[in-house]
C-alpha positions, 0 to 999 in steps of 0.5 A: 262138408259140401253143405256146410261150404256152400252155406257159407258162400251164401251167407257171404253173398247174402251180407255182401247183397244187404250192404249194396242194396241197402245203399242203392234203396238209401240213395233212392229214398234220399231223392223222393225225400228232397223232392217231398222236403223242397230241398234245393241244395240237393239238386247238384247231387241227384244225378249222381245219386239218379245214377246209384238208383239206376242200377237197382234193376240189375242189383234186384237179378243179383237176388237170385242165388240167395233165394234160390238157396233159401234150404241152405241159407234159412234154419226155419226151411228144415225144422231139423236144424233148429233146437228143439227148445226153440222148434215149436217157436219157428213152427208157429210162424210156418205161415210166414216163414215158408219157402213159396212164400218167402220167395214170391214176397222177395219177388214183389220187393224187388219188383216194387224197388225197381218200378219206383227206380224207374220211374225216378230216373225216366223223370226230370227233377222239375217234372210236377208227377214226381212229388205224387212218385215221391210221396207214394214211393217212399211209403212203398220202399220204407214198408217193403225194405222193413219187411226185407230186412224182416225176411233176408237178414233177422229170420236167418235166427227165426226164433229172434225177433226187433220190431225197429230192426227194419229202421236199423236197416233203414238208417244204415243204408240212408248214411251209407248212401249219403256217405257214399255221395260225399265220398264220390263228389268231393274226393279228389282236387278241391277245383274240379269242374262239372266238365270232367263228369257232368254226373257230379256237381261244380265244386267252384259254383256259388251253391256248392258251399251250400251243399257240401254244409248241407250233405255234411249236416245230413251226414251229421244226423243220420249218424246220430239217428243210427246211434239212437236206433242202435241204442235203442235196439240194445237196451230195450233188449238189454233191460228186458233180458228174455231168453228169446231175445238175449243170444242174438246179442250174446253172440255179437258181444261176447265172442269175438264178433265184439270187435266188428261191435265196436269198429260198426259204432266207431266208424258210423257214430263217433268218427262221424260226430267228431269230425262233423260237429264243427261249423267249417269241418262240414264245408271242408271237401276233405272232410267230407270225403274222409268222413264218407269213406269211413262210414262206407268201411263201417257200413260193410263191416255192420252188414257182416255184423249183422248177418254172419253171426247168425251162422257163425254164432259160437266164434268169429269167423271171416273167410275169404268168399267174404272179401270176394262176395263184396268185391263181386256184388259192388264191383257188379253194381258200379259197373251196372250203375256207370253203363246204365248212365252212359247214354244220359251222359253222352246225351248231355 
C-alpha cells in the first residue's frame, strides 16, 4: 500500500515536472531560433521569455525526487514487474535502461539545459556570440530533450517505443511556451504600458501590432505541426497494428483516458486554429490571451495523458497529488523565475 502511494506521488510529480520543463526548454529553444531566423518582431518578447529560461537552474533541482525514485516510478528497474511476454524484450535493453545510467544521462541533460540557459540570460540580444550559443544551443537541447522525453516519459512502458515521440515533446512545450508568452503579455487592459513591468513589451508602440501578428501566427503553426506530429504518431501506429505498439494507444482511447485524448487535440489544435485563422483575430489581445491560456490547459492535461497511463493503464485515474504536483512544481517555478528576474529589473 505504501509502495503502491508513493508510486503514484511520483508519477504525479513526474507529469507535473514534463509539462513545466517542457515550457521552460520551449521558450528557451524560441529565444536561440529568433536569434538564428533575424526575427526582429520577437525582441519586445525575450525578456520575458529570458525570464522563463531563467529559472531552469532551479527547475533542473526539482529533477531530483524522480530520479531519485527511478525503482518505484520505472518497471524496467525490477524485471519482476513486467509481463512475462514483454520481460525478454526490456531485458535486451538493460544497456539503456539501467539505473547508473539512466541517472547520470539525467544528470548531463539538466547540466547541459542550464549552461545554455545561462549563457542566454548573462548575454544581451545584441551580443554577436549568441548566433554561435544559438546555433550550438539548439542542436544540444533538441538532442538532449528527445532523449529526455525517451528517458523520463516513454520508458515508463519499456517495451513501447515512437521514434518522433521527442518531436511530439518538442512541439508541445514550443506552444506551450508560446502559449505561455501570449497569455502573460497580453491579458489584462489593452493600454498597458512598459512602465507597469519592464519584463513585457509596450502594447501602445508602433511595433507591437507587428508582434502580437506575429506571436499569433506562430501560435497558429505550431499548433497545426503539433497536430501533424500527433497524427503522424497515431496512424503510423494505427496502420502497422503490431502488438508491441498498439496497448500504448489502447490504454489511451479505449478507457476512460479517451476524454483527456480529446480535451489534448481541442484545446491545443482546434480551438487554436479556429480562433487564429482569421486575419485581424491575431492582433486581437484578447484573443491572443484566451488562445494561450487554453492552450497551457491543454498542455497540462496532454502531459498527464502522456504520462499517467502508463501507471494506470486499465482505468482513468486522477488523484489529488495530481492537482498538488502541478501547483507545486509551477507555483516553485514562477517564483524561481520572478526572483531570479528581480535584480535585472530594479537595475533597469
Amino acid at each position: 500500500m505504501i509502495v503502491g502511494f508513493w508510486q503514484q506521488v511520483l508519477a504525479s510529480y513526474l507529469f507535473a515536472y514534463i509539462a513545466v520543463l517542457s515550457i521552460v526548454l520551449g521558450a528557451m529553444l524560441q529565444i536561440m531560433i529568433s536569434h538564428l531566423s533575424g526575427a526582429r518582431w520577437f525582441e519586445g518578447l525575450r525578456p520575458l521569455a529570458v525570464r522563463i529560461v531563467g529559472a531552469m537552474p532551479f527547475v533542473a533541482i526539482l529533477a531530483l525526487p524522480f530520479l531519485l525514485g527511478v525503482h518505484l516510478l520505472y518497471p524496467w528497474a525490477d524485471l519482476a514487474r513486467i509481463p512475462p511476454d514483454v520481460r525478454d524484450v526490456v531485458a535486451r535493453k538493460h544497456a539503456w535502461l539501467n539505473i547508473p545510467f539512466f541517472i547520470a544521462r539525467g544528470v548531463a541533460y539538466l547540466v547541459a539545459w542550464c549552461v545554455i540557459a545561462e549563457l542566454i540570460r548573462r548575454r544581451d540580444e545584441n551580443d554577436p556570440s549568441m548566433r554561435r550559443i544559438s546555433a550550438i544551443g539548439i542542436i544540444v537541447v533538441g538532442l538532449t530533450l528527445t532523449f529526455a522525453s525517451f528517458d523520463w516519459v516513454m520508458s515508463l512502458e519499456p517495451s513501447w517505443y515512437s521514434t518522433v515521440y521527442g518531436v511530439y515533446v518538442f512541439a508541445g512545450g514550443i506552444l506551450a511556451s508560446l502559449a505561455l508568452m501570449a497569455f502573460v503579455t497580453y491579458r489584462g487592459m489593452p493600454n498597458r504600458s512598459s512602465s507597469v513591468d519592464p519584463n513585457l513589451p509596450d502594447l501602445r508602440a508602433p511595433e507591437s501590432e507587428r508582434q502580437k501578428a506575429s506571436l499569433g501566427k506562430l501560435i497558429f503553426t505550431f499548433a497545426i505541426f503539433w497536430a501533424y506530429i500527433w497524427f503522424s504518431q497515431y496512424i503510423v501506429i494505427w496502420i502497422g497494428n503490431l502488438p508491441s505498439e498498439v496497448p500504448w494507444y489502447s490504454s489511451r482511447t479505449h478507457t476512460g483516458w479517451v476524454a483527456l485524448t480529446v480535451i489534448a487535440v481541442l484545446g491545443q489544435f482546434a480551438i487554436p486554429f479556429l480562433a487564429l485563422i482569421g486575419y485581424t483575430a491575431k492582433r486581437r489581445e484578447r484573443v491572443l490571451a484566451l488562445t494561450g491560456a487554453c492552450i497551457l490547459f491543454a498542455h497540462v492535461i496532454d502531459n498527464f495523458w502522456l504520462v499517467m497511463p502508463s501507471v494506470f493503464p486499465t482505468s482513468f485515474h486522477v488523484s489529488w497529488t495530481d492537482a498538488a504536483a502541478i501547483l507545486l512544481v509551477g507555483g516553485l517555478t514562477i517564483y524561481a523565475a520572478r526572483a531570479r528576474s528581480a535584480p535585472r529589473s530594479s537595475i533597469a
